[in-house]
C-alpha positions in Angstrom: 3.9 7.5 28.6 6.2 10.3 27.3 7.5 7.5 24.9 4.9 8.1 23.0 5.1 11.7 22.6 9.0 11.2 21.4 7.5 8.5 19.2 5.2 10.8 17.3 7.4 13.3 17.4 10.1 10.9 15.5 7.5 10.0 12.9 6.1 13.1 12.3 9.9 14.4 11.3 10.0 11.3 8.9 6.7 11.7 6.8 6.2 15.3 7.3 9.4 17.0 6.4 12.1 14.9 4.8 9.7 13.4 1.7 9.6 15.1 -0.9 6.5 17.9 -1.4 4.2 19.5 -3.9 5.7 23.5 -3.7 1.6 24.2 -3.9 0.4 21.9 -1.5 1.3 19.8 0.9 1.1 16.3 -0.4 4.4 14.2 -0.7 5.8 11.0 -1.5 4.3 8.7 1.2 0.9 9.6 -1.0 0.6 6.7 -3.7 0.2 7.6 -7.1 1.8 10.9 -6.6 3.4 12.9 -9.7 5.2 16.2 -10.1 4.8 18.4 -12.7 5.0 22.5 -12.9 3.7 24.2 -9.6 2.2 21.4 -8.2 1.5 17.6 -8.2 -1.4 15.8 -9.7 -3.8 15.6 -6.2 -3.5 19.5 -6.4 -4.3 19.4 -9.7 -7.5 17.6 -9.7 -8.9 19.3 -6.7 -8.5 22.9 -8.5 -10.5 21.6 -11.4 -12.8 20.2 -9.0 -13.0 23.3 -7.5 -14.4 25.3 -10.2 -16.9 22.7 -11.2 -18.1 20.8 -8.3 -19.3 17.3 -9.3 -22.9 17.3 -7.9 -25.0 14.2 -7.8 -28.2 16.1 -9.5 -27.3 18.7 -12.2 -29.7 21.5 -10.8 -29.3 24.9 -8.7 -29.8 25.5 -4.9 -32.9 26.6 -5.4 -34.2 23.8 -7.7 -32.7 21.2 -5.7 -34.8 22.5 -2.4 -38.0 23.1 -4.9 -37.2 19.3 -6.0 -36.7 17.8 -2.3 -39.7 19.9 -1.1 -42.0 18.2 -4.2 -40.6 14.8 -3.6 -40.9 14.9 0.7 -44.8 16.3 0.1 -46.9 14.8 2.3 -44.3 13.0 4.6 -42.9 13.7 8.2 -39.8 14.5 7.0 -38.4 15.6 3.4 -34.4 14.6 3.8 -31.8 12.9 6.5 -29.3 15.2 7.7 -26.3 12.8 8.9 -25.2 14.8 12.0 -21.8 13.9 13.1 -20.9 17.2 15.7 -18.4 18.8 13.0 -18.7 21.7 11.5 -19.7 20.6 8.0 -22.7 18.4 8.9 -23.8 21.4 11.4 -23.7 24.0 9.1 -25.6 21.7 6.8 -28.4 21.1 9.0 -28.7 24.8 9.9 -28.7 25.4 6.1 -30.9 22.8 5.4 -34.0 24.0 8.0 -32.8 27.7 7.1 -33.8 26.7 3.2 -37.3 25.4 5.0 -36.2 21.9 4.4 -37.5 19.8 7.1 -34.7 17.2 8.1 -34.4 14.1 10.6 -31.0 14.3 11.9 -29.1 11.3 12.6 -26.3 10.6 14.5 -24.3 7.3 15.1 -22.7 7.4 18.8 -20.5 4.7 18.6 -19.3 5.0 22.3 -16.2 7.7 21.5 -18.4 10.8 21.3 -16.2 13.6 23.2 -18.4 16.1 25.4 -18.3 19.0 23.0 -19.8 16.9 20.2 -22.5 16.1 22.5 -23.2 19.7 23.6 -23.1 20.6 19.8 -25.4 18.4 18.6 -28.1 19.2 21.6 -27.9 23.0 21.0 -28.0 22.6 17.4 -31.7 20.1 17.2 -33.0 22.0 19.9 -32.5 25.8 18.6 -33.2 24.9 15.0 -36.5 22.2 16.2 -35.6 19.4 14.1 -36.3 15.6 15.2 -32.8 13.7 16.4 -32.4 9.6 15.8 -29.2 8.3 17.9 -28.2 4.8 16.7 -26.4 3.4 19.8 -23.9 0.7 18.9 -23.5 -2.1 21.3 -20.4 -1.1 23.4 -19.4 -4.4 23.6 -20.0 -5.6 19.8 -18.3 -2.1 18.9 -15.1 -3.1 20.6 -14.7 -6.8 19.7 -14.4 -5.5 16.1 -12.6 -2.5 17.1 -10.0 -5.7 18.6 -10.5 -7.3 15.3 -9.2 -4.6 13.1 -6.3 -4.3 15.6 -5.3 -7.4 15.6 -5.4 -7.6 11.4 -2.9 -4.8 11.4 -5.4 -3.0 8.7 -5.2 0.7 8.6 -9.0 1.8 8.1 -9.9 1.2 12.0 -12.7 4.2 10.7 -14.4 1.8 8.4 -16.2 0.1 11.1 -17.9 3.7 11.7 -18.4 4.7 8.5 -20.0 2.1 7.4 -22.2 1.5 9.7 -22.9 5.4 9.3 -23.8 4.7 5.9 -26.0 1.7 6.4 -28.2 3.9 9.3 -28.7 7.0 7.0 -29.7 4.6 4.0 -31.5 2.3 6.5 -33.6 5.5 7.7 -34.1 6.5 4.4 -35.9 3.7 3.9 -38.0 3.3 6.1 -39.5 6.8 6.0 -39.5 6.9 2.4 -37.4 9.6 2.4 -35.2 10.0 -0.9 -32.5 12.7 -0.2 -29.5 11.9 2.4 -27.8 15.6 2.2 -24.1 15.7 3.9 -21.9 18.0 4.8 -19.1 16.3 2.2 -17.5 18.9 0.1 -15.2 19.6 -2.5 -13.7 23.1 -1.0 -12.7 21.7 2.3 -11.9 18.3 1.2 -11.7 18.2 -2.3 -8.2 16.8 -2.4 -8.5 13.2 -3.3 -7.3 10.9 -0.2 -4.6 8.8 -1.2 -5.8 5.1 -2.0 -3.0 3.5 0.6 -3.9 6.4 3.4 -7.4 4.5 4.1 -10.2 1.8 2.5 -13.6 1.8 0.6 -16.1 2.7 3.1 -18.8 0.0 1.7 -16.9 -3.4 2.0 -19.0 -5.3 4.3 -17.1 -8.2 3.4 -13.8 -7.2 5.0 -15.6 -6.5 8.1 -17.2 -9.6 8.6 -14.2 -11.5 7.2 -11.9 -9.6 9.8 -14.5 -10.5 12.4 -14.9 -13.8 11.4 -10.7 -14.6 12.0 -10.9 -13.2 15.2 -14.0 -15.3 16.2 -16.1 -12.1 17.0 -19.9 -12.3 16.0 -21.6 -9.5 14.3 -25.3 -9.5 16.0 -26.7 -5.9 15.9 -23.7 -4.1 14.2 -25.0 -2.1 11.4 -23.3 -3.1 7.4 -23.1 -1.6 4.5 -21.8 -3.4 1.1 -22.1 -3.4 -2.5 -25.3 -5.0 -3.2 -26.7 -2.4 -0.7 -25.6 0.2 -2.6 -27.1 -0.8 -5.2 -30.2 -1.3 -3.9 -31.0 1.5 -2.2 -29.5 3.7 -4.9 -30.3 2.1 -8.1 -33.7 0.2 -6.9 -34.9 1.9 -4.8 -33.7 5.6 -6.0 -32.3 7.1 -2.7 -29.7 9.5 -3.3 -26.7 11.1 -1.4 -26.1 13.9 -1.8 -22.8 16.6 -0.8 -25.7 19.4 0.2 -22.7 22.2 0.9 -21.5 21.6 -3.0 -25.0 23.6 -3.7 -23.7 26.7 -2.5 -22.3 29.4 -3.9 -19.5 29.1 -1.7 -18.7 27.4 1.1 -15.8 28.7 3.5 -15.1 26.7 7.1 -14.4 29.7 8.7 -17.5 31.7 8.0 -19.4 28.8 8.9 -17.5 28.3 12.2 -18.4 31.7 13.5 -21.8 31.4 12.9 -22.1 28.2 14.4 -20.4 29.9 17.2 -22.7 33.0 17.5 -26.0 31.5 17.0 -25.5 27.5 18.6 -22.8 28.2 21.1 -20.9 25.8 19.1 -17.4 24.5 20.4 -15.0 24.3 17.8 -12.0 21.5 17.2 -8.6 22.0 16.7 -9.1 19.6 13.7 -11.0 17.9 11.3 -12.8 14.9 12.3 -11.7 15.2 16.1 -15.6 15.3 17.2 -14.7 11.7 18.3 -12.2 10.7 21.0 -11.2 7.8 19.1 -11.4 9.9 16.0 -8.5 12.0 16.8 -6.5 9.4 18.6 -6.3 7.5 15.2 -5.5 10.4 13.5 -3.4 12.2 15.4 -1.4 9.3 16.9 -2.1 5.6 15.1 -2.0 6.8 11.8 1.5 8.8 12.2 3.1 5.9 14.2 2.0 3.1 12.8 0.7 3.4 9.4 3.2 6.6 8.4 0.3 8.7 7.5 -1.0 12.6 8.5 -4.4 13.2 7.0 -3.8 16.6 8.0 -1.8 17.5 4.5 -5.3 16.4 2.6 -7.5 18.3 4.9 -4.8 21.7 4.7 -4.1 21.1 1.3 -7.8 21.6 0.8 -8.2 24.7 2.8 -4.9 26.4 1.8 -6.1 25.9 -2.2 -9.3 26.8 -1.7 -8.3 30.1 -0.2 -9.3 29.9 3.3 -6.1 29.2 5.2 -2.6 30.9 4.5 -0.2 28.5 3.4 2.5 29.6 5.9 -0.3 29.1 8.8 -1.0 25.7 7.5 2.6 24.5 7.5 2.6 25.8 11.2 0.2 23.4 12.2 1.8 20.5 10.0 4.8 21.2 11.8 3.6 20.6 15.2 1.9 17.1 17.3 -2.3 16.8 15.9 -3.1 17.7 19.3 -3.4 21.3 21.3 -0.8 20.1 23.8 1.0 17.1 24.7 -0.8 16.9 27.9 -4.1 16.5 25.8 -2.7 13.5 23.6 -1.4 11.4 27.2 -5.1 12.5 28.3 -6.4 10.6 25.0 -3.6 7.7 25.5 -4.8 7.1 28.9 -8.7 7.0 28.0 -7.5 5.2 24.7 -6.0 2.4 27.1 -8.9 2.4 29.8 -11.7 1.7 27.0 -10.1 -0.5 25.3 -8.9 -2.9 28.5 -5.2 -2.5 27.0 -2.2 -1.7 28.7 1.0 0.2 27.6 2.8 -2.8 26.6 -0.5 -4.1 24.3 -0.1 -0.6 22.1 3.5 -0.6 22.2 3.3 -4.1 20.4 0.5 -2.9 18.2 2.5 0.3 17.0 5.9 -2.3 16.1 3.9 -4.7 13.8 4.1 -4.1 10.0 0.9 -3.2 8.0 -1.3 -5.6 6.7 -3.6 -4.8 3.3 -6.9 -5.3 3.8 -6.9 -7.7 0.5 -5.6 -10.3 2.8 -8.9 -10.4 3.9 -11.7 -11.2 2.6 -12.8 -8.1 0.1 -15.4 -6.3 -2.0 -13.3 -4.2 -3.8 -13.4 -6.2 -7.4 -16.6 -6.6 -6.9 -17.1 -2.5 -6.4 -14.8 -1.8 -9.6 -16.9 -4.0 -12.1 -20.0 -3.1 -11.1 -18.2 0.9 -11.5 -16.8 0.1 -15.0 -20.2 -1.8 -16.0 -21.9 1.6 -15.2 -19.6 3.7 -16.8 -19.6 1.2 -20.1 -23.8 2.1 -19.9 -23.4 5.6 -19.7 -20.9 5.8 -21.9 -23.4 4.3 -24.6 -26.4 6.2 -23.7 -24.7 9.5 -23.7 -23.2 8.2 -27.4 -26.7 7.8 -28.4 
């Protein structure tokens, strides 16, 4: 097992210190589409202007937004979805969001990796604040076929079967409560940078996940999907809109809302983003480094360290070191990792040698995605001239 530790080790050297850097933050070379120019490099670049002028999905205020949600939920059991993940974002939302005298459904996706603090942070949250919880329990068995599927196409978005399944349960819920505001914790201060287009995949092809499926003879019965045409239905036809809730703010820092998440909700923090899930962190902090040459970590610092909430110096620290506490804690995740999955060292040692495979060489929605974007941006284009 310590093979893997030198492994990471190796590869973390390689993409996180000899590329070339932005001198402001810490994206490099391995990011595509990356340029250099002045003090910093074009993801940098965007996220400060970003920053200063949040794009939000409805032009109003904090306070008109809650006035408009409250008008629009009248009458109804609940007045928004609150996705509710176990991180800090989408658990400071919800505490915002019933603070504001919204009144939420919070819904979480447990997918089968959920670690034990996510767990205890999602109980202590609905129960102090009194708001109604929806678990969507994947099919273990389902869950992991395709999970074996996505392996075995050597694609680098493993996380799109969650996420898009996420997406189809929120707008699913939505639905069928009649309930037109999805508020998440997404935000431009803690992850404003843009993530690089070869560092992951669009979260609503449905097509690639039943084509990658379909290869590897697994059949989708109960999995949850998310693609295109959905998107347009729920959003364009039937007018449900998601919305980045924290974006409202005046300001959002991490921090601030970490320790009062702490002090009210007992909450347990993680040592990074997204490591709520087992699985979660185990891509992150091992797969993608190994395999794929990628640490999401110089997005998610970049982010903080711009936005003012992290010294730079403190970030690099963490950059420098494994994505994990301790190296005891990443064997822990291997060993879990190999259990649940019904591999064996040799099965991921095979997995980590074989080259990268696009997920175009699979069926795709993407063109489909980017005509239907540039058709909508020809219409407003128009409209706006008129």
């Amino acid at each position: 097992m310590q093979k893997f530790i030198k492994l990471l080790k190796d590869k973390l050297l390689d993409i996180n210190v000899k590329p070339k850097r932005c001198k402001r933050c810490f994206m490099d070379e391995t990011a595509e589409g990356i340029s250099f120019g002045g003090d910093g490099c074009n993801y940098c670049d965007n996220f400060l202007v970003a920053l200063r002028s949040p794009s939000k999905k409805i032009d109003l205020n904090l306070s008109d937004l809650v006035l408009k949600i409250k008008k629009d939920g009248s009458g109804k059991r609940y007045d928004c979805i609150v996705g509710l993940s176990g991180g800090v974002d989408s658990s400071y939302t919800i505490v915002k969001v019933k603070e504001l005298g919204l009144r939420p459904l919070a819904v979480h996706m447990d997918n089968g990796w959920n670690s034990e603090s996510a767990a205890s942070n999602i109980k202590n949250l609905v129960e102090k604040l009194e708001v109604d919880l929806y678990t969507h329990v994947i099919d273990w068995q389902e869950y992991r076929d395709l999970m074996n599927a996505f392996f075995k196409a050597d694609v680098i978005d493993i996380e799109l079967l969650y996420d898009n399944a996420m997406i189809a349960v929120n707008y699913q819920l939505a639905n069928k409560y009649n309930i037109k505001y999805i508020l998440s914790g997404s935000n431009t201060s803690t992850e404003g940078v843009s993530m690089p287009v070869n560092w992951n995949w669009g979260k609503r092809d449905k097509r690639n996940i039943k084509s990658i499926a379909r290869l590897n003879n697994v059949k989708i019965k109960t999995f949850p999907l998310f693609g295109t045409l959905d998107f347009v239905y729920y959003e364009k036809i039937r007018k449900l809109l998601w919305i980045g809730f924290l974006d409202y703010l005046e300001s959002f820092d991490k921090y601030e809302a970490l320790k009062v998440l702490q002090k009210d909700f007992g909450y347990k923090p993680y040592p990074y983003k997204h490591y709520e899930s087992i699985f979660t962190r185990f891509y992150q902090g091992f797969i993608l480094p190994v395999k794929f040459n990628v640490d999401k970590r110089k997005v998610h610092l970049s982010s903080l360290v711009l936005s003012g909430q992290l010294e730079k110096k403190e970030a690099l620290g963490q950059l420098l070191e494994i994505p994990y506490p301790s190296e005891e804690d990443l064997l822990s995740d291997i060993e879990y990792f190999l259990k649940k999955m019904q591999w064996d060292e040799c099965k991921l040692t095979d997995y980590l040698k074989r080259p990268e495979k696009s997920h175009e060489e699979y069926g795709s929605e993407k063109k489909l995605w980017e005509f239907l974007s540039s058709m909508h941006e020809k219409y407003l284009n128009i409209h706006s001239v008129k």
